[in-house]
N, CA and C of each residue as an Amber inpcrd file, in Angstrom:
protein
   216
 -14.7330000 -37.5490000  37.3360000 -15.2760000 -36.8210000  36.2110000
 -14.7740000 -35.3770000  36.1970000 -14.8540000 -34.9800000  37.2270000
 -14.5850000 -33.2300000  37.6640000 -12.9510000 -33.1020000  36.8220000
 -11.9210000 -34.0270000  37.0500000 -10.3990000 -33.9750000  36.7940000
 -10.7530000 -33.8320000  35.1650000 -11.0170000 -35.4230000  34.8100000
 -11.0200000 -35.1080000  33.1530000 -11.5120000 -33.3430000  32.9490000
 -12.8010000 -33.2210000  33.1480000 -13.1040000 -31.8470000  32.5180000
 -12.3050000 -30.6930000  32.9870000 -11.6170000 -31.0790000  33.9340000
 -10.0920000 -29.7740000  34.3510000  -9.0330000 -30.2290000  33.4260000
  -8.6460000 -31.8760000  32.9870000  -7.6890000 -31.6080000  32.0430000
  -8.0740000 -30.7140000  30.8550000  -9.6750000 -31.3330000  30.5060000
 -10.2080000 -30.8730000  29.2340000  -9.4890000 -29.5840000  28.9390000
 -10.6420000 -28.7940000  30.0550000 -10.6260000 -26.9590000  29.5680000
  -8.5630000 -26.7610000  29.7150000  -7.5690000 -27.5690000  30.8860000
  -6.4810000 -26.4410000  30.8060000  -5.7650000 -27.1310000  29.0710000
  -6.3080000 -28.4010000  28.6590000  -5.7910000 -28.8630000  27.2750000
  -6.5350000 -27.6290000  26.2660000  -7.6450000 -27.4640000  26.2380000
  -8.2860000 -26.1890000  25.2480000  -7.4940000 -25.2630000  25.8490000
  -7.3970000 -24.3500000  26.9350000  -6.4870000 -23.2710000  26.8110000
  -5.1640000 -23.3770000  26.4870000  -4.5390000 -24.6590000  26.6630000
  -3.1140000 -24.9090000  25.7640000  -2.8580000 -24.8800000  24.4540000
  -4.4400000 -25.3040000  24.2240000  -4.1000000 -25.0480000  22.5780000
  -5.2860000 -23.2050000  22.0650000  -5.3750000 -22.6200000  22.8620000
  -5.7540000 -21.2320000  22.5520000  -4.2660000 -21.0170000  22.5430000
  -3.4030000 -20.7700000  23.6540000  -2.3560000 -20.6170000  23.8500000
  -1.0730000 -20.2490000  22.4490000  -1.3270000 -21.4170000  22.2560000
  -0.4130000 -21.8470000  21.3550000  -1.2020000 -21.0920000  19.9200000
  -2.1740000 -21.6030000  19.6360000  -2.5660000 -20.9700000  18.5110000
  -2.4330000 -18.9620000  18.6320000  -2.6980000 -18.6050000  19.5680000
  -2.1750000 -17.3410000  19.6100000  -1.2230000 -16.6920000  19.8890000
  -0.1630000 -17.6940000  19.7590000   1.7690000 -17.1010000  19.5770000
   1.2490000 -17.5720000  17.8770000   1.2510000 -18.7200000  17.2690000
   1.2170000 -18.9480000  15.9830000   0.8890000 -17.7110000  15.1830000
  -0.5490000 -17.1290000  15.6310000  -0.9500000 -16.2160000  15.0610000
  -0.1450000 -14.9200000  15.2700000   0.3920000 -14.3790000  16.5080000
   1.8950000 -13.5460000  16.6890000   2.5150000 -13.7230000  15.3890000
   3.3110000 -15.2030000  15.2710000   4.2720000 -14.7490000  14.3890000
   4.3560000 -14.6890000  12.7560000   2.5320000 -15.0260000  12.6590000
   2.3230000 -15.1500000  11.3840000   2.2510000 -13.1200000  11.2660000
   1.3430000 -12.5590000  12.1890000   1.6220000 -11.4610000  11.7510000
   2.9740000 -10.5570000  11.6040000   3.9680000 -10.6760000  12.2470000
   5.1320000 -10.4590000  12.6900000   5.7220000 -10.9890000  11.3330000
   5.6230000 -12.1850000  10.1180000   6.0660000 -12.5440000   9.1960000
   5.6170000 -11.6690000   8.0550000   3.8060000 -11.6900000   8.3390000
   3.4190000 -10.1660000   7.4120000   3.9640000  -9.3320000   7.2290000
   4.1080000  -8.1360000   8.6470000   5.2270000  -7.2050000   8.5300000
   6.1580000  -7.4480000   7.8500000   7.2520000  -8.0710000   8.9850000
   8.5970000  -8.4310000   7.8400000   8.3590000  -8.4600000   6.5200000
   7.6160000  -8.8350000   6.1710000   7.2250000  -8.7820000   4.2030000
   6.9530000  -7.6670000   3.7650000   6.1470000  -6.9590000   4.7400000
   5.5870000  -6.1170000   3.9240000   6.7920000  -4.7540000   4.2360000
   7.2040000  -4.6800000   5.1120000   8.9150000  -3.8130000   5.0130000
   9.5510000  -4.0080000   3.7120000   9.7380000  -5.3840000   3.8800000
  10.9750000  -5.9370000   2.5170000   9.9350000  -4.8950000   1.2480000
   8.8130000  -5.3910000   1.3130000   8.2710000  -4.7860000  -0.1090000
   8.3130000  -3.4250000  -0.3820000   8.1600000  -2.6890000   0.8430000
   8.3850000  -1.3190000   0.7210000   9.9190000  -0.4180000   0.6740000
  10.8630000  -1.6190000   1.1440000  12.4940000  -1.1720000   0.9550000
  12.5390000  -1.5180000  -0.6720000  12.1470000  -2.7520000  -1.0620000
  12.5130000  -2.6620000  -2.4830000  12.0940000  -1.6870000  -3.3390000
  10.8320000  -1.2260000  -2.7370000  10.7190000   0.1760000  -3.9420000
  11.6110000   0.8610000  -3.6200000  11.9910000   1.3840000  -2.8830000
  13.3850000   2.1950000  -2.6380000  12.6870000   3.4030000  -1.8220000
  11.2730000   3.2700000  -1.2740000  10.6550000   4.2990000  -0.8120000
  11.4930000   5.2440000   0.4190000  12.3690000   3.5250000   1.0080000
  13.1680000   3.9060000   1.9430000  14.3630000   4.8960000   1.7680000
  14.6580000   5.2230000   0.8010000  15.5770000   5.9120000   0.2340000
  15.5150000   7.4260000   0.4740000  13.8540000   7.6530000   0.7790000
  13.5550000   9.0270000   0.8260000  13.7790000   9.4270000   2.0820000
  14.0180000  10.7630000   2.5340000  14.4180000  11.1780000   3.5680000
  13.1280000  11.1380000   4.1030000  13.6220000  11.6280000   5.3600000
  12.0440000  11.2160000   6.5330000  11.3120000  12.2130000   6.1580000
  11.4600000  13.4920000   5.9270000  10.2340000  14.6300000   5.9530000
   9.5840000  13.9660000   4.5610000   9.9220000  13.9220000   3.3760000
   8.8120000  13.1240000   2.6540000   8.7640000  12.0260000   2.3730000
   8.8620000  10.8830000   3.1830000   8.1510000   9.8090000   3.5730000
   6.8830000  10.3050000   4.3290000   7.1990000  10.9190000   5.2780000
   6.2220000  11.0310000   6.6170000   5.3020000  11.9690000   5.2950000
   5.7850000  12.7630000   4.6260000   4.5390000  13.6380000   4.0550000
   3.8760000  12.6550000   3.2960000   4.0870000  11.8350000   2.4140000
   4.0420000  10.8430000   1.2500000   2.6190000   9.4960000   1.9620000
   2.7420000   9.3310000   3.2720000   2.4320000   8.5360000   3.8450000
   1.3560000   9.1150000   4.4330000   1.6100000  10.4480000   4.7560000
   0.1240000  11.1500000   5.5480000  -0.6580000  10.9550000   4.4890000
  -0.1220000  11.4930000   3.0890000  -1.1150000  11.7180000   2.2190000
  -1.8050000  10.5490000   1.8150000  -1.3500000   9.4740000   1.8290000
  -1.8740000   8.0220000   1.8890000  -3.1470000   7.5070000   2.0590000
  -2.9130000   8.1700000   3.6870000  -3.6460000   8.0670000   5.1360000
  -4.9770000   9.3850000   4.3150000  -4.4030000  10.5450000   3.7990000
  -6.0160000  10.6250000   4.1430000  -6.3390000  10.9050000   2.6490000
  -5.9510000  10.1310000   1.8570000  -6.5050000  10.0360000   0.9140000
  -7.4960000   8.6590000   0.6530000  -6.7800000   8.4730000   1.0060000
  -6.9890000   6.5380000   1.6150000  -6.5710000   5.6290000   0.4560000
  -6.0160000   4.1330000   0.9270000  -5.6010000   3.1430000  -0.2680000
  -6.6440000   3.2750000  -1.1660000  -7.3680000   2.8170000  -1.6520000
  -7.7050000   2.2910000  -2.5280000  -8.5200000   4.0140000  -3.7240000
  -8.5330000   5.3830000  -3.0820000  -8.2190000   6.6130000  -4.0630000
  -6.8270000   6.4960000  -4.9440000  -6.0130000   5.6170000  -3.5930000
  -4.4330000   6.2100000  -4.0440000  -4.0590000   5.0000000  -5.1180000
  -4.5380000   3.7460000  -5.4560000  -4.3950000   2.8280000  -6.4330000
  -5.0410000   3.2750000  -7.0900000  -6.4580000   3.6090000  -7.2730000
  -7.5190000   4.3110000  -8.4770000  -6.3840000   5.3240000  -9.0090000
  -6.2870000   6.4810000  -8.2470000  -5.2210000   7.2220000  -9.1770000
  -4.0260000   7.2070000 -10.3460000  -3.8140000   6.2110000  -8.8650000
  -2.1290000   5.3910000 -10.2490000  -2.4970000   4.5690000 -10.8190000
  -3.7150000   4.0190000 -10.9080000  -3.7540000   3.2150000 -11.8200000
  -4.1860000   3.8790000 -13.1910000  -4.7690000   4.8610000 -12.9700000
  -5.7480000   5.5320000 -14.1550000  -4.0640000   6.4390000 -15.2080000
């Protein structure tokens, strides 16, 4: 009895395992997307001092001031 419930739990941590590389590269696919989305605006285009300024202001304005704004 003792073996089965040692395969059990190291079969559940094989599949924690696994499900948490899955989840790795689903976020890792996010990113990648969400780069691509931000090169296509061409944001990348801007030199670093205003990006980095553009982006602070982002940060403390926060998303969803900074969509209210542009959206209005």
């Amino acid at each position: 009895m003792a073996k089965t419930l040692e395969q059990e739990r190291l079969a559940f941590e094989e599949d924690a395992r696994r499900l948490e590389e899955r989840r790795k590269r689903l976020e890792e696919k996010e990113r990648e997307q969400a780069i691509a989305t931000i090169e296509k605006s061409g944001l990348f285009k801007l030199e670093t001092r205003r990006l980095a300024a553009l982006t602070d202001r982002i940060k403390a304005l926060g998303i969803e001031a900074v969509e209210k704004r542009l959206a209005a």
